[in-house]
TIVEX-559926 format. One record per residue (C-alpha): residue in one letter; x, y, z. Coordinates in steps of 0.2 Angstrom, whole numbers, plus 2048, in hexadecimal, padded with zeros to 3 digits. Each point is the difference from the previous one (the first is absolute). Example, Ala and Ser with C-alpha at 12.3 -4.5 7.8 and 13.67 -1.06 7.14 Angstrom:
a83E7EA827/s8068117FD/
//
This chain:
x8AF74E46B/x8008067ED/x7F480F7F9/x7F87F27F6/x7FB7F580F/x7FA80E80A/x7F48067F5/x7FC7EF7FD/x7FA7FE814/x7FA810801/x7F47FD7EE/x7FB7EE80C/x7FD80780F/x7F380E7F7/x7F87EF7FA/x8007F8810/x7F9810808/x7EF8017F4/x7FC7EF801/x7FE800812/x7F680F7FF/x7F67F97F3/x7FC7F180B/x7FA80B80F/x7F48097F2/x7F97EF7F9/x7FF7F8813/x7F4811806/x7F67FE7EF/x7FD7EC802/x7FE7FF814/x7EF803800/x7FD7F37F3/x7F77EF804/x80A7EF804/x8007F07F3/x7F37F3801/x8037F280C/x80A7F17F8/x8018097EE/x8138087FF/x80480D7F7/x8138017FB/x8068107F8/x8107FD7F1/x80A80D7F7/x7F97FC7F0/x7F27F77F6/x8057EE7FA/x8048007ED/x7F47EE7FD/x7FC7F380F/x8057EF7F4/x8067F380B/x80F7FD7F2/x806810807/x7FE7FF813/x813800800/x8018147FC/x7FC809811/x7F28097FA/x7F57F27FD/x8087F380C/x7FB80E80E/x7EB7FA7FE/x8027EE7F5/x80F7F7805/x7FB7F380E/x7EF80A804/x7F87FF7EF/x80C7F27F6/x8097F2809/x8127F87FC/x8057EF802/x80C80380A/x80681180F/x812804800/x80580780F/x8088117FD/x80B800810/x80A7F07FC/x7FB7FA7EE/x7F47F0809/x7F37F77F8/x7EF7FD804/x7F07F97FB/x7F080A7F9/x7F97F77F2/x80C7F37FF/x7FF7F5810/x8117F77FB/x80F7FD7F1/x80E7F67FB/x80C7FE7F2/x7FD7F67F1/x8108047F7/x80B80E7FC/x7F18097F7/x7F17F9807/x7F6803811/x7F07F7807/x7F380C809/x7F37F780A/x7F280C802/x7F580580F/x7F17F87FE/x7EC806802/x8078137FA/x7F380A7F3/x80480F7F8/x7F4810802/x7F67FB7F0/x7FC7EE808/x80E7F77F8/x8097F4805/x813800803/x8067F07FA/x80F7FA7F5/x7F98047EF/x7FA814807/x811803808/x8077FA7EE/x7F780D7F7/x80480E80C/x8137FE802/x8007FC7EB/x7F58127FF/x80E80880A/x80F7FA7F5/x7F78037EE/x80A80D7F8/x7F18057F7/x7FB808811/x807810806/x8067F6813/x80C809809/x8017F080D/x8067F77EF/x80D80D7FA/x807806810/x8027F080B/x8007F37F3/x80D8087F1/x8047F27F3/x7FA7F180B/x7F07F97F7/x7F47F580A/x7F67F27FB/x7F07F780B/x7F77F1802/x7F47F780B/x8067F1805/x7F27FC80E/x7F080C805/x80880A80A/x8147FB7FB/x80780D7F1/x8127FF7FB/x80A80D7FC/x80F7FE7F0/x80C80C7FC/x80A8047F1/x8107FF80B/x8027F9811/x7F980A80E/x8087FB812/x7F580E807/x7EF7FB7F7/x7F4802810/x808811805/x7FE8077EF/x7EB7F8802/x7FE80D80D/x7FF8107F5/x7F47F87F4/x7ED802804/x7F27F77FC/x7F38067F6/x7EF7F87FD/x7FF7F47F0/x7F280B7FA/x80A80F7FE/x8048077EF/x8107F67F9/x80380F7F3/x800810809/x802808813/x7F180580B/x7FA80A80B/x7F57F580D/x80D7F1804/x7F97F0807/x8097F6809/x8007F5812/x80380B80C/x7FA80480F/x7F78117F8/x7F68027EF/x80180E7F5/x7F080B802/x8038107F5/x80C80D7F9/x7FA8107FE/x80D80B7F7/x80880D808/x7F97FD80E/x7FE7F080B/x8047EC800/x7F67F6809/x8007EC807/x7F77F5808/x8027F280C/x7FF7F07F7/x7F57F480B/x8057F17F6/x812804805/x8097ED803/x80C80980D/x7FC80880F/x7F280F801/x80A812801/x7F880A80C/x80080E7F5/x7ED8007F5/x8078087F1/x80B80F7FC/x8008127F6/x8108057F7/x8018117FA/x81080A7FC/x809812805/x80E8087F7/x80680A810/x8077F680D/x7F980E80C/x7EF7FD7FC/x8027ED802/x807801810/x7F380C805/x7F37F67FB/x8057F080C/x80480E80F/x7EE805800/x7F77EE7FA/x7FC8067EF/x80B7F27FB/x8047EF80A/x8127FD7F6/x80D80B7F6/x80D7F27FB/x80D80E7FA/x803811808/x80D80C7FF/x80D80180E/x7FC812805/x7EE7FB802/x8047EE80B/x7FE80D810/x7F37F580A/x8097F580A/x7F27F5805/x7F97FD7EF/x80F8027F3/x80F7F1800/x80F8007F5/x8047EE7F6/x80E7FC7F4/x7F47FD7F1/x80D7F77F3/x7FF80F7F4/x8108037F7/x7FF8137F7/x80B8067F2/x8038097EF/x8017F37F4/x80D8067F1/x7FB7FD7ED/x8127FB7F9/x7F98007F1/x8008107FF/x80F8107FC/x80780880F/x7FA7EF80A/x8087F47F6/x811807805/x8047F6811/x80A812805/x7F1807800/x7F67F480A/x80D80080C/x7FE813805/x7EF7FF801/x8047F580E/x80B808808/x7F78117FE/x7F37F980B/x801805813/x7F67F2804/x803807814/x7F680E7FC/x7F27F97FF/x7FF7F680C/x7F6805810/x7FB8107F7/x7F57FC7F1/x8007EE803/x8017F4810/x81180180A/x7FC7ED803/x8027FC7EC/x8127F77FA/x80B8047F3/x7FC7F27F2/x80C7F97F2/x7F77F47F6/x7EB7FB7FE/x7FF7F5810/x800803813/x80B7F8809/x7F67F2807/x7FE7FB7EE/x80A7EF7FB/x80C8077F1/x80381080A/x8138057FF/x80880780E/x8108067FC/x7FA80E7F0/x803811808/x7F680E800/x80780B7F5/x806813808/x7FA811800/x80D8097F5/x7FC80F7F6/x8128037FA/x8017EC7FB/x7EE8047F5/x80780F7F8/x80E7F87FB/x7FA7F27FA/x7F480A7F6/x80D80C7F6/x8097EE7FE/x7F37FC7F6/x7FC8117F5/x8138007FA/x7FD7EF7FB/x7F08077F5/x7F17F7809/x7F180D801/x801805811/x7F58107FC/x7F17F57F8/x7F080480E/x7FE7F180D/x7EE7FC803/x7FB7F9812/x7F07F87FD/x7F77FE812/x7F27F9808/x7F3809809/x7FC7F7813/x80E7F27FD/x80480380F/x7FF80F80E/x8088107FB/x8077F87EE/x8008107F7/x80880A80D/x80D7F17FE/x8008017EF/x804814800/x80C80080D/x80A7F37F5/x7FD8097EF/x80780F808/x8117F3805/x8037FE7EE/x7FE80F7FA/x80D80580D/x80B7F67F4/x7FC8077F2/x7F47F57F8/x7F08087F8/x7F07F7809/x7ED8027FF/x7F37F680B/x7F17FA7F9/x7F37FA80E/x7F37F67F9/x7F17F3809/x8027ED7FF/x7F77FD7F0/x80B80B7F7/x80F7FB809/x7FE7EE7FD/x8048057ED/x813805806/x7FF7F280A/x8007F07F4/x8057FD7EE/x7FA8017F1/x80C812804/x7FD8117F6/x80F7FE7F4/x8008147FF/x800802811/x80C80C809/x80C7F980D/x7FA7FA80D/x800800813/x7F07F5806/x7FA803813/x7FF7EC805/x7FC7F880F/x7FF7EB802/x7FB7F480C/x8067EE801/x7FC7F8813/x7FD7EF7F5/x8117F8807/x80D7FF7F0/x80680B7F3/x7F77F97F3/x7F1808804/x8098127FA/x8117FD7F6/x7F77FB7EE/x7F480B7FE/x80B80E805/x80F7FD7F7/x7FF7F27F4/x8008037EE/x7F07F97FE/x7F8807813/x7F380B7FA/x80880E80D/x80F8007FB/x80C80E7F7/x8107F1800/x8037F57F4/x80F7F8802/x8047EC7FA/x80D7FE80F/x7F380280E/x7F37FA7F6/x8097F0803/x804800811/x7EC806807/x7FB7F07F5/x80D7F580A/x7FB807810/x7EE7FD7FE/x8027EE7FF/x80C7FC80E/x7FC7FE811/x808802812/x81280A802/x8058007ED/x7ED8077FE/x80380E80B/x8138047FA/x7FD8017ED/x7F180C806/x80D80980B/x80A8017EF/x7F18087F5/x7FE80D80A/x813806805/x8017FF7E8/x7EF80C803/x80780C80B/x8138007FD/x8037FC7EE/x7F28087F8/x7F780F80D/x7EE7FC7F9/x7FA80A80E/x80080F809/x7FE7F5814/x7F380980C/x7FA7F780D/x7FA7F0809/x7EE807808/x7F880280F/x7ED8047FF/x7F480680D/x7ED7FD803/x7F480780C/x7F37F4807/x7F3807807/x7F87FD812/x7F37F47FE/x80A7F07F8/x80C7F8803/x8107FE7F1/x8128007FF/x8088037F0/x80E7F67FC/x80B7FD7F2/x7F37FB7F4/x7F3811803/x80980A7F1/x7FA7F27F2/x7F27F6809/x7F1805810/x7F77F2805/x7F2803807/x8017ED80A/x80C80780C/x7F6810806/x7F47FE810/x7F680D807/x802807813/
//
């Protein structure tokens, strides 16, 4: 084992070592505290939602309380195998290449009293896709694909596309319904929607809180209603849950998942990485990308700082994900390789000496700054100047999507996405399309070929997606690969849950029972 790595795991195993003191301080100071309310849940999360608008439920911090609790889809994807079901659609069919007919569950109000009909679910899927509207659902999942709607019957609405769409109902699934009443020109804070729970109140800082919805058209949860407050430290979160301060903490850290009887372990569709900006001098040098990845033990980290369960990932998807490409490898630990690469690159004149900023996120997942300094200490093992920057989501988000600084420094941003919506398409545009609003890439080549593979279908679907991301990975190193996640939540004693795949971006409170 090299110096480096060993005062990497000796630097970890002082983290590890507080953090499970701190837990045993915070489980004496809460044990003597009172138990929740019978029925009302109370689910702890590592940070406060940015907004609640249902056009957004598809960014884990909001889908956590709104998605399928709050706002409804048309349609469930399964995140195991990529299936379809029905919510608020109760059936489809294709017209032609660009046109689907929904037929719509009938006798459903939204919280406002509301009817969902053809003409309300019109006006909520047109809200979502106005680009006046800052929709993340829109400009992650949907990319350059513009929808149009119409009611055809009370309760039939079809959906046209601007190009054809042979997974139409799949892609249906990420977009929530919002009440027709709801402003059409801004985001808000109180969504109303059809689901089994209505938004009560929001005070800042502090607490969310739902209601059971009596007029719910699906079957009564057993749950009342539910309190979502949030905690930086994954100690204090799991804490919280051990002595019934807390019902749920979807997210913990893996030194903390110590209770055997209350934590469980989940493959939760998360794919982490440092996303390059080859827009900018030393990055734009593909030598230079290269050593970051090689500079990167990515062995270290794992079962040390992070989970030992956690895989090595080499593109956006997990592998369960149609479009997923076996046969890219991950790239090796090689420190010699990176330094070589790197004085390759200053006798050619690129800047290697220009200061590399990685901008983080604060609680994007357990222990990410302790992952982020371990690998800022990697590079600068090669001899690349570094600094972190650690910011909370609101600020982060500003790294995050374009319109980007045009002074910014270079750039190293702390990323983590989750696709468990079935196909690429979900992921591959916004990320890496010239005109994705994530994206660093611009280039015409693969522009072309993400467009072709969004409107084919079956095998030559799944190879031309196989093909983006081998050009991603191989020919132009946009990323510095991390890791397929593995998350961990602590239940506590008096329900009954089971996370799943789906706990990281979306808790619904229909599935909970009490004990």
């Amino acid at each position: 084992m090299t110096r480096q790595r060993l005062q990497f795991h000796q630097y970890t195993a002082r983290i590890l070592s507080s953090a499970a003191a701190m837990a045993v301080i915070l489980g004496a100071t809460a044990s003597g505290q009172s138990a929740q309310a019978q029925k009302i849940v109370t689910v702890v999360l590592s940070e406060e939602p940015e907004g609640l608008d249902g056009c957004n439920s598809n960014r884990s911090t909001v889908g956590r309380v709104a998605k399928q609790n709050i706002v409804e889809t048309l349609t469930v994807i399964d995140p195991k195998d990529g299936s379809i079901t029905p919510r608020l659609a109760t059936s489809w069919s294709k017209v032609n290449d660009t046109t689907w007919r929904f037929e719509l569950r009938k006798g459903v109000k939204f919280h406002d009293g509301a009817s969902l009909n053809a003409e309300t679910a019109s006006k909520a899927i047109s809200r979502t896709m106005d680009s006046k509207l800052d929709c993340e659902t829109r400009t992650k999942s949907f990319g350059d694909l513009k929808l149009t709607t119409r009611a055809v019957g009370t309760h039939t609405l079809e959906i046209s596309a601007n190009k054809p769409v042979p997974i139409l109902p799949t892609r249906m699934g990420v977009v929530s319904l919002s009440s027709p009443n709801t402003s059409m020109d801004k985001l808000v804070l109180n969504p109303i929607g059809t689901g089994p729970f209505v938004f009560d109140k929001w005070t800042p800082g502090q607490v969310i809180s739902v209601n059971r919805f009596d007029g719910y058209w699906g079957k009564k949860p057993d749950v009342e209603g539910a309190k979502y407050i949030w905690r930086s430290e994954s100690t204090v979160r799991a804490a919280m849950v051990k002595v019934g301060e807390a019902d749920i903490a979807p997210n913990i850290a893996v030194q903390d998942a110590t209770e055997s009887g209350m934590d469980f372990s989940y493959p939760n569709s998360e794919t982490t990485r440092l996303r390059i900006d080859m827009s900018r001098p030393p990055l734009d040098d593909k030598r230079v990308r290269l050593a970051l990845e090689h500079a990167f033990d990515r062995d270290a980290l794992r079962g040390s700082i992070l989970s030992k369960d956690i895989e090595h990932a080499t593109q956006i998807i997990v592998p369960s994900i149609n479009g997923y490409n076996p046969a890219i490898k991950v790239r090796k630990y090689d420190l010699a390789k990176a330094q070589k690469l790197i004085a390759e690159a200053k006798a050619a004149g690129v800047p290697v000496d220009k200061e590399i900023e990685i901008i983080g996120r604060t609680n994007i997942y357990p222990n990410g700054t302790e992952a982020m300094e371990a690998m800022m200490a990697m590079f600068q093992a090669v001899g690349l100047k570094m600094k972190l920057r650690m910011f909370e989501v609101g600020t982060w988000l500003k790294y995050l999507s374009k319109p980007y600084d045009e002074n910014r420094a270079p750039i190293l941003l702390q990323a983590q996405h989750d696709n468990n919506n079935g196909d690429a398409v979900f992921s591959i545009f916004n990320k890496y399309a010239c005109g994705g609003l994530q994206s660093t890439v611009c280039e015409k080549n693969l522009d072309s070929l993400v467009a072709k593979a969004s409107v084919l279908s079956g095998d030559e679907r799944r190879k031309t997606w196989q093909e983006v991301n081998r050009i991603i990975n191989e020919d132009l190193v946009a990323d510095v690969w991390m890791y397929h996640m593995v998350g961990y939540s602590r239940v506590g004693k008096r329900i009954n849950f089971k996370p799943s795949i789906a706990t990281n971006s979306e808790l619904l409170l229909e599935e909970i029972t009490f004990k």
